[in-house]
Phi, psi and omega in degrees: 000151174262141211279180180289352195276272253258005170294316175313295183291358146290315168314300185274010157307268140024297220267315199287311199290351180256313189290352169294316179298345196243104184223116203260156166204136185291174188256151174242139162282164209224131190294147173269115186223135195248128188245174177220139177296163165250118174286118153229152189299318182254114158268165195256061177246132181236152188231131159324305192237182171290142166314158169282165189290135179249145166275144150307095191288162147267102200261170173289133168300167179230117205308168168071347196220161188224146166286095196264163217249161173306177178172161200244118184276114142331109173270349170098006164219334183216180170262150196231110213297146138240121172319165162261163204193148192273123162282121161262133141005124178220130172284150166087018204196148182203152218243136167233116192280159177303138191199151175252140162244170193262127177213152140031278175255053150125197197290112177262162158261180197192117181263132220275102149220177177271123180271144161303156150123000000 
C-alpha cells in the first residue's frame, strides 16, 4: 500500500505536469508584411551572339489562362531552352512575352511580363 508521502508527492507530480501546459499568453499584434513580385522589364543578362531561333508551340487554348511562349536563357557559356507555361488570365492587363533584343553590347533579354492596358 502507499504511504500518505508518496500519494502526496505523486499528486503533486501529477498537478505540475499538468499546469505547465496551461500557459496563457496575450495575444500581440503582429506586423502584416505583403510581399509583391517585383516585375522587370530587362533582365540584366547580355550574351555575345543571337539566340537560337525558337518555335513557337501551338497550344489549345485555355479558358482563364494564357500560354506565355518559351524562350532560350543565356547560362553564361550557352543558350539554355525554357518551356513555355500557363499564365492565368489578369483583367485589365496583357502579357508581353520574353524576346531578346539586340544592343551595342551584345544581346539583352526581356523578360515576359504583364503591362497595363
Amino acid at each position: 500500500m502507499m504511504s500518505l508521502r508518496s500519494i502526496a508527492l505523486v499528486s503533486l507530480v501529477g498537478v505540475t505536469a499538468l499546469a505547465s501546459g496551461c500557459v496563457v499568453e496575450p495575444a500581440r499584434p503582429r506586423p502584416v508584411v505583403v510581399e509583391r513580385p517585383v516585375y522587370r522589364d530587362t533582365v540584366e543578362v547580355v550574351a555575345p551572339q543571337p539566340p537560337p531561333e525558337w518555335v513557337v508551340a501551338r497550344v489549345q487554348p485555355r479558358p482563364g489562362y494564357l500560354w506565355a511562349h518559351g524562350y532560350w536563357r543565356w547560362d553564361g557559356r550557352r543558350y539554355a531552352a525554357v518551356q513555355g507555361h500557363w499564365e492565368r488570365a489578369r483583367p485589365g492587363y496583357r502579357y508581353v512575352h520574353p524576346h531578346w533584343e539586340r544592343r551595342g553590347d551584345g544581346w539583352h533579354l526581356h523578360a515576359g511580363v504583364w503591362v497595363s492596358g
